[in-house]
C-alpha positions, -999 to 999 in steps of 0.1 A, spaced: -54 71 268 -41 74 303 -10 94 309 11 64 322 4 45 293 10 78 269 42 80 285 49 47 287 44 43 247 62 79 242 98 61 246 98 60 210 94 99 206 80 117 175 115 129 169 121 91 162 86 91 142 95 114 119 132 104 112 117 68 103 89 85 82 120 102 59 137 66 60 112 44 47 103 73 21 137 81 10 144 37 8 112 36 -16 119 63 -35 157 75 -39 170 44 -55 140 43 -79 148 78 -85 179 76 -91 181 47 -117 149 63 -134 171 102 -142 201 78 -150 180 67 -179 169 98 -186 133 102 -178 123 136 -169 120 143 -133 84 145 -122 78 111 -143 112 97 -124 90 103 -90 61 77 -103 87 53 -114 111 57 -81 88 32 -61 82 2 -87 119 1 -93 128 12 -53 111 -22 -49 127 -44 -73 158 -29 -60 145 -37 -24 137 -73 -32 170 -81 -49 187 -70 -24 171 -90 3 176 -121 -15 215 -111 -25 222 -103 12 209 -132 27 231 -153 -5 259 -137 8 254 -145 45 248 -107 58 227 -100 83 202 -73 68 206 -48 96 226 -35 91 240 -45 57 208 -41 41 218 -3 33 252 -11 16 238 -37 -6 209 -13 -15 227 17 -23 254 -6 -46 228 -23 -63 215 13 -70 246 24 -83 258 -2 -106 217 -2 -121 222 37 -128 258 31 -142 239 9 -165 211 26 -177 233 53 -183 257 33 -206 225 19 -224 203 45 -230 235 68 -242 234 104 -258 197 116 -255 186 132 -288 186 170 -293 145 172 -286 148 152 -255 174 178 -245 147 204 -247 126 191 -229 102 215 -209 110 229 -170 86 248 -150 90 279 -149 87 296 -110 49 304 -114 45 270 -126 67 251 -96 46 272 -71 13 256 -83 25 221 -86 35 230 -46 3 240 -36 -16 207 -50 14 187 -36 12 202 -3 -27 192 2 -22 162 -12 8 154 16 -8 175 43 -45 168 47 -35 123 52 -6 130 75 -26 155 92 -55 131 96 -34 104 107 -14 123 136 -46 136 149 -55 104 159 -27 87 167 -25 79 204 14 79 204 40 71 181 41 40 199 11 25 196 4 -1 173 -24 -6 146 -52 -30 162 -63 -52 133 -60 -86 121 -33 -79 92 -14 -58 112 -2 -82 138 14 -104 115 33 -76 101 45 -57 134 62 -96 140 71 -98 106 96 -66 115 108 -82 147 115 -113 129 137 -101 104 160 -78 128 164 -104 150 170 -133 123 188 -108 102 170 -120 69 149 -97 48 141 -126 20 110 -129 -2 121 -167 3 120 -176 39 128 -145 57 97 -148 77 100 -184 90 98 -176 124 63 -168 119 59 -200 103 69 -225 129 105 -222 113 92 -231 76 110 -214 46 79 -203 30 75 -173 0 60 -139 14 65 -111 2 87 -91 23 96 -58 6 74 -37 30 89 -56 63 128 -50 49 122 -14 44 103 -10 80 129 -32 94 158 -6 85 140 23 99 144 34 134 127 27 163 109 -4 173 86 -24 151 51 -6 163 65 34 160 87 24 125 55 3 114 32 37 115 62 56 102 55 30 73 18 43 70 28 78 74 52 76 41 33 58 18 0 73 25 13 111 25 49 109 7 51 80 -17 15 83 -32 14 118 -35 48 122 -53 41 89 -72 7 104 -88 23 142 -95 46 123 -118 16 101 -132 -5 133 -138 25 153 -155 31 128 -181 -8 121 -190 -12 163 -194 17 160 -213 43 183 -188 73 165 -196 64 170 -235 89 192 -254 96 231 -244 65 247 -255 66 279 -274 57 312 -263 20 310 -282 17 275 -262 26 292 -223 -11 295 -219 -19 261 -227 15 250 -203 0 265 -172 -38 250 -177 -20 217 -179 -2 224 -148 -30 238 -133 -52 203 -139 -21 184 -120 -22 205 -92 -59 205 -90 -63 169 -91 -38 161 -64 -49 183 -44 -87 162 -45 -69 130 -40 -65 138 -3 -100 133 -4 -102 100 -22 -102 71 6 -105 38 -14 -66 42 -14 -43 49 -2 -58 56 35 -84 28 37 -55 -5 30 -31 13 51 -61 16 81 -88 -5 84 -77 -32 63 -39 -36 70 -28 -48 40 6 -28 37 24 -47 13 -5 -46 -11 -5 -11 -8 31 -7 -15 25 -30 -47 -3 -3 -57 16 24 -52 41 8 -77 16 9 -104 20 48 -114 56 39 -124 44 9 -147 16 29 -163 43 60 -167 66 37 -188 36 22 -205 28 57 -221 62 63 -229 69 32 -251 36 46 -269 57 73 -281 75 70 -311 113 75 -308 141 71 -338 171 58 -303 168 21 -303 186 26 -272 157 43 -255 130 21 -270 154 -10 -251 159 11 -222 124 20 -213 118 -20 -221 141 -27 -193 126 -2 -172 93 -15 -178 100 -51 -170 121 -44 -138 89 -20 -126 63 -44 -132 89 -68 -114 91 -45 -84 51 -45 -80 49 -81 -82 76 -84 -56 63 -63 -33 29 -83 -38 20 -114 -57 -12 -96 -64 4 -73 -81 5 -99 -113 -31 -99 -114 -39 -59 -112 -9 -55 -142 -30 -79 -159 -59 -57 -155 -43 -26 -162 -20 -37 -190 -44 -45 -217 -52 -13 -231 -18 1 -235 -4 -33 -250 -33 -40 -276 -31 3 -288 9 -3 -285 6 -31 -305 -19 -15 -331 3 18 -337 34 -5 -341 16 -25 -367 11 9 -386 46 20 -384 56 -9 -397 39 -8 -428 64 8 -443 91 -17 -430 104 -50 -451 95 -80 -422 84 -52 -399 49 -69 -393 66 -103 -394 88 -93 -365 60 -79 -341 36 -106 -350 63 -128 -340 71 -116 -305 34 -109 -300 31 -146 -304 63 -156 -287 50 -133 -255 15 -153 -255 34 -184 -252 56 -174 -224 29 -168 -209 6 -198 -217 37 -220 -205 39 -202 -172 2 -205 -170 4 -238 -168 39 -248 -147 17 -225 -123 -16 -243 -127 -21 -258 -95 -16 -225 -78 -39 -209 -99 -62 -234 -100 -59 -228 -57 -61 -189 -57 -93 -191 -82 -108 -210 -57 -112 -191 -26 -144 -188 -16 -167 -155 -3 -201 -149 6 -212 -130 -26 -238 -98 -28 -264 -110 -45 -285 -92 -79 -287 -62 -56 -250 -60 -49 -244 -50 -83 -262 -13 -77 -246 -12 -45 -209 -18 -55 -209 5 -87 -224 33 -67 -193 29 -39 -170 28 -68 -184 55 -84 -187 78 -55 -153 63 -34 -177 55 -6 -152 24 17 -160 -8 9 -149 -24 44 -180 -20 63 -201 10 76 -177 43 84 -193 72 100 -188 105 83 -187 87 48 -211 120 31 -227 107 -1 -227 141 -13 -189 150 -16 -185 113 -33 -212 124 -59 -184 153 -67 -158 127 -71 -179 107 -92 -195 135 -110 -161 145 -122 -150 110 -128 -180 101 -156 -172 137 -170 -137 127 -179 -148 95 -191 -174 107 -217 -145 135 -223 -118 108 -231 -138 89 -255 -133 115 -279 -96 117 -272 -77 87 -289 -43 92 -268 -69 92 -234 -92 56 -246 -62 37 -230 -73 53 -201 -109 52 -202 -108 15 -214 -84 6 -181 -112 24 -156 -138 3 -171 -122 -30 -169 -117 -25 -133 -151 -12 -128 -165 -40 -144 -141 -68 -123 -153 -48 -89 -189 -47 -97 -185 -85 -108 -172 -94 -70 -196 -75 -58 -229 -90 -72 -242 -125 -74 -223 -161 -73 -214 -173 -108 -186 -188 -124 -175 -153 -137 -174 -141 -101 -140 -161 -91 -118 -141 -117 -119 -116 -85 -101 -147 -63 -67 -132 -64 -80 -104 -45 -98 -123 -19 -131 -112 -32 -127 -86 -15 -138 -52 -32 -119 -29 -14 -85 -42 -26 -98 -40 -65 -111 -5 -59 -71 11 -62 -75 -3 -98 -107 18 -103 -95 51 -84 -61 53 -102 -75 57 -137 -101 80 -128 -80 102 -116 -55 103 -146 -86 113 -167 -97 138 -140 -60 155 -146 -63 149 -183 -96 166 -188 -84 196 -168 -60 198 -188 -82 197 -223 -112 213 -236 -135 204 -202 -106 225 -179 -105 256 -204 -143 257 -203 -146 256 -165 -120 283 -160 -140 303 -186 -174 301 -164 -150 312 -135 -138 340 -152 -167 350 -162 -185 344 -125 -157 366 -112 -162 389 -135 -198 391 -126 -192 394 -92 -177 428 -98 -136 416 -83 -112 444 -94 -89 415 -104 -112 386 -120 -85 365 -125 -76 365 -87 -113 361 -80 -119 332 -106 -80 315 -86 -99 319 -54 -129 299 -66 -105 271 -81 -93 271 -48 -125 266 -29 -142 240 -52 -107 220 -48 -105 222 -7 -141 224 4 -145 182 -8 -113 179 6 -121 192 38 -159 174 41 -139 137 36 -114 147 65 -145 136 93 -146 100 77 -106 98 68 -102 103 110 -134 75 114 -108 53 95 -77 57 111 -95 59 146 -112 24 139 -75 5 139 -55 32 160 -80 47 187 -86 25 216 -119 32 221 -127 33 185 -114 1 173 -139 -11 150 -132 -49 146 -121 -58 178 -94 -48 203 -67 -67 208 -48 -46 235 -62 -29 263 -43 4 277 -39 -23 306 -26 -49 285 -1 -23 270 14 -12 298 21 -47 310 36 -58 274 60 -25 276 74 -37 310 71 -75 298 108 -72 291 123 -56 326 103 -83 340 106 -112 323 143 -136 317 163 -127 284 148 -160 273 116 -163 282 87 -177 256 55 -166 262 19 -188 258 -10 -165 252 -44 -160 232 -34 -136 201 -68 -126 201 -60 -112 233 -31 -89 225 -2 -122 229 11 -119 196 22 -83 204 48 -92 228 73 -96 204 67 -63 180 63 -43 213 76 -57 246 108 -75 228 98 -111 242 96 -145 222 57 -160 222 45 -195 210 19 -179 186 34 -142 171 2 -145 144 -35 -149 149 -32 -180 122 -35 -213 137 -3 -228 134 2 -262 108 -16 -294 118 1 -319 136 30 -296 150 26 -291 191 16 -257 186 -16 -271 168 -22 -293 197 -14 -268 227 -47 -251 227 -68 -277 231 -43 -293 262 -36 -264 279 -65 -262 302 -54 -295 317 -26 -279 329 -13 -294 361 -40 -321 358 -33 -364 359 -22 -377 329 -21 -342 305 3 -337 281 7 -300 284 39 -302 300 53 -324 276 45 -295 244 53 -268 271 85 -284 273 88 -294 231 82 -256 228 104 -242 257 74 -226 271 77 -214 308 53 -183 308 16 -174 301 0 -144 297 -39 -139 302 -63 -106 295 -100 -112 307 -115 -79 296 -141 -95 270 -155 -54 265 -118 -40 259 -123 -11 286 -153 -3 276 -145 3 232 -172 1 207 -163 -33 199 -154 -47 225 -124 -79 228 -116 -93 194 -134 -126 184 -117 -155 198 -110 -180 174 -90 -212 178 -72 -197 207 -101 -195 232 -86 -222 256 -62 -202 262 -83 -174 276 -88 -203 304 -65 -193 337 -59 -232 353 -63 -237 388 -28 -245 398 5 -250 383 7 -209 376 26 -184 399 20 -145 394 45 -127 379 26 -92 367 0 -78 365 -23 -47 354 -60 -44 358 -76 -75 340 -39 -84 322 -17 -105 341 20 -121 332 25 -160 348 53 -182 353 43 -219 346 53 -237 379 35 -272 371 62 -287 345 93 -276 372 
């Protein structure tokens, strides 16, 4: 980047950066947090659940504030923190006394906090390293499809002052109340800074604080850390299991199917928040698995459950469709060890067959109030991959190679690690009854992303709620394999590999083996983790990077210059016509001025913004009607960018779609305004 435009995009310093980095983090994980200790689940398993509830939380409060008729900035903090604290005061009052055992429940020791640091600091480290590296500035805004809706999502809700799921976002509807999820945007929105700068601060804290806390609490409750105090004949066993957690996180800063390649190359950040939900569900899943005499807790954990799963559908829709992927294997082995408990019990069977059957019908009635929208989402349409697709998608599951298109730097050979280890904690978990929950779950979603990925069939569309689109179903194959990774390092397959250690070490001739055999760990956990950072940069670089932009660039450093000053230049008032393809849409989110079109979605049939496009070359001429929308629209400006090779990037201008008229400069009726290299700004003198 040039130095004006580095400077120019500096306003928003990395100071400001990092202080909306520890805002949206602490907003999606302190509330959760704090209602998960308030009914008493340990700590590290609190840290899975904070961002499943933090989003619940989130969503209830957008809707209560905009009921109430506050404007979200900045009332959105007050209504969030006391929704927090009257949840906690009720957990606490429900759950009650814990029982003596619970009371004794294990802490890690000094030795044992140390190593859950080091994994932990990888697994936060290597991302955000990999992500500043490449960032031009911590103004500049992502450059892909997705991601222009959502910067304008941000500057609609601060200036409208509602965060709602239910119509928060009309502005970028032509003023229609429509449903999107808006959980992400709220959080963002309350963050500071501008929308482009809080946006990445967005990325930065889900990709390198949220997930990484979220899976250290996964991992310690499938080894089994928050289990009861262990003895002084089980310490040994203690620190292997906290050794596999810290091992494991550390290699999942070199997984990419998530969180790094929906927060880069694909955009989709509330998705990605609704993912990183799914820890906390799958935590409380394994918990209610575990027998408990405290009715209390059993309703508790219940609660907890439903208002987690409630946060991940919130903070996407799609987020009902991968808990009914992932749910399955803990309900049916729930189900089965509650029906042998109950044996014992006069009407105990009775009872769960009937809620079993009272569940299925709850949701067979809200199948079918929903059919039509089912019925619409199963229908989307993909080009498949054929027979040959099939080989082709399981290997990129297998070996977490991104399924978005060709990335350089993605090496085959550190994914075979990954998915070496992965099919050795499979065959190890079918062995393990308390682990087959697991194993069953990462087969499920292997099979529904190897089923998108092959041939066209009938069978094909039950991947429709994720777009067909493999890359969004591969989260639901990464996140199990990865709890089995952890729980096999913390079983038989870990205490065998630290005995060949050991044993190498000691062969090597080390005065201390055990150091020796640490140091070996070490290097077999940070050399994959270091060959994936080459293809982690490759996917940041293709949305962030100006000359690397890999679908299509949608601002020029010309083009951004221009939009920064748009403001100075422009009235308080001004609207602004322009192609979004052509960087338009990102007046609003980063020069602070209104434009006709703030999404590269064509706007609804039959309103003038539909019709515009195809007018607006007329401009000036006999008998158009382009001053007649200009006028229905209060349109007085136009903005143009004529660079089709984007300076020069590998990609060149992003595809034009319905907006190519409006690429078209007209003859008269247009007075200059501003101007940078190919990008100019244009006050619409034919309609005076």
């Amino acid at each position: 980047m040039t130095a004006s435009v580095a400077a120019g995009l500096s306003g928003d310093s990395g100071w400001i950066l990092t202080a909306a980095t520890l805002v949206v983090a602490g907003l999606l994980l302190v509330p959760g947090w704090i209602v998960g200790r308030a009914a008493r689940l340990a700590a590290l398993p609190s840290l899975a659940v904070a961002p499943a509830l933090g989003s619940a939380i989130i969503a209830a409060a957008e809707i209560l504030a905009h009921t109430l008729a506050l404007p979200w900035l900045p009332w959105g903090w007050a209504v969030i923190a006391g929704l927090t604290a009257v949840l906690a005061l009720m957990a606490r009052l429900l759950v009650g006394t814990p029982p003596e055992r619970a009371r004794r429940a294990t802490s890690q020791g000094r030795a044992e906090w140390a190593i859950l640091a080091a994994g932990l600091t990888v697994a936060v480290a290597v991302p955000a390293g990999v992500i500043l590296s490449v960032l031009p500035g911590p103004g500049y805004p992502a450059q892909v499809f997705d991601a222009t809706f959502h910067l304008n999502a941000v500057a609609a809700i601060r200036e409208g002052g509602n965060a709602s799921m239910l119509g928060g976002l009309s502005a970028l509807y032509s003023g229609r109340a429509v449903y999107y999820p808006t959980v992400w945007h709220g959080v963002v929105a309350l963050a500071p800074g501008s929308p482009a700068p809080v946006s990445t601060a967005g990325v930065l804290a889900l990709t390198a604080v949220v997930w990484p806390l979220s899976l250290l609490g996964l991992f310690a409750r499938a080894a089994g850390l928050d289990a009861a105090r262990a003895s002084e004949t089980d310490r040994v066993r203690h620190r292997q299991r906290t050794c596999a957690v810290a091992v494991v996180l550390a290699l999942s800063a070199a997984v990419v199917g998530f969180p790094l390649l929906p927060m880069t190359a694909l955009a989709v950040w509330p998705y990605a928040l609704s993912v990183a939900g799914l820890p906390g569900v799958l935590v409380l899943y394994d918990q209610l698995r575990q027998e408990t005499a405290s009715w209390r807790l059993r309703l508790t954990l219940v609660l907890l459950t439903l208002a987690a799963a409630g946060g991940v559908v919130a903070a996407h829709g799609t987020g009902l469709f991968n808990l009914a992927v992932l749910s399955p294997p803990f309900l049916v082995n729930l189900l089965v060890s509650r029906w042998r408990r109950c044996a014992a019990r006069r009407g105990g069977r009775a009872l769960l067959v009937a809620g079993a059957v009272a569940s299925v019908l709850v949701l067979v009635v809200g199948a079918w109030g929903m059919r039509a929208s089912l019925a619409s989402v199963l229908g989307y349409q993909r080009p498949a991959g054929g027979v040959g697709g099939i080989v082709a998608t399981l290997g990129q599951a297998l070996i977490d190679l991104p399924m978005y298109g060709a990335v350089p730097g993605a090496s085959v050979p550190v994914g075979i690690v990954f998915g070496g280890l992965t099919l050795g904690a499979a065959w190890s978990a079918r062995a393990q009854r308390d682990q087959r929950p697991w194993l069953v779950m990462w087969l499920l979603s292997l099979l529904l992303v190897v089923l998108v990925g092959g041939p066209q069939w009938a069978g094909r569309q039950l991947g429709a709620p994720w777009y067909l689109q493999k890359a969004r179903i591969l989260p639901l194959v990464i996140l199990p394999a990865l709890v089995l990774m952890a729980q096999a390092g913390a079983g038989r397959p870990g205490r065998r590999l630290w005995g060949l250690l050991r044993r190498l070490a000691s062969r090597v001739g080390g005065a201390r083996p055990q150091r020796a055999a640490v140091a070996m760990l070490a290097a077999l956990v940070l050399l994959p983790v270091a060959a994936r950072v080459p293809l982690e940069r490759n996917l940041v670089a293709s949305v962030y990077d100006p000359q690397r932009i890999k679908y299509g660039t949608l601002l020029t450093e010309d083009a951004l210059a221009l939009i920064e000053r748009s403001r100075s230049v422009l009235p308080q008032d001004a609207v602004v016509l322009g192609a979004p393809s052509r960087g338009a849409a990102h007046l609003w989110s980063v020069g602070g001025v209104h434009v006709v079109y703030p999404t590269r979605d064509q706007t609804a049939p039959g309103t003038p913004g539909a019709t515009l496009p195809s007018a607006w070359p007329t401009l000036g001429q006999k008998g158009s009607r382009t001053c007649a929308l200009l006028n229905q629209l209060g349109v007085r400006y136009f903005y143009s960018s004529s660079d089709a090779t984007a300076a020069g990037s590998v990609a060149g201008a992003a595809p034009l779609r319905w907006d190519a008229p409006l690429t078209r400069i007209p003859s008269e009726g247009l007075e200059l305004v501003d101007s940078q290299g190919s990008t100019s700004l244009w006050r619409i003198t034919a309609c005076d």
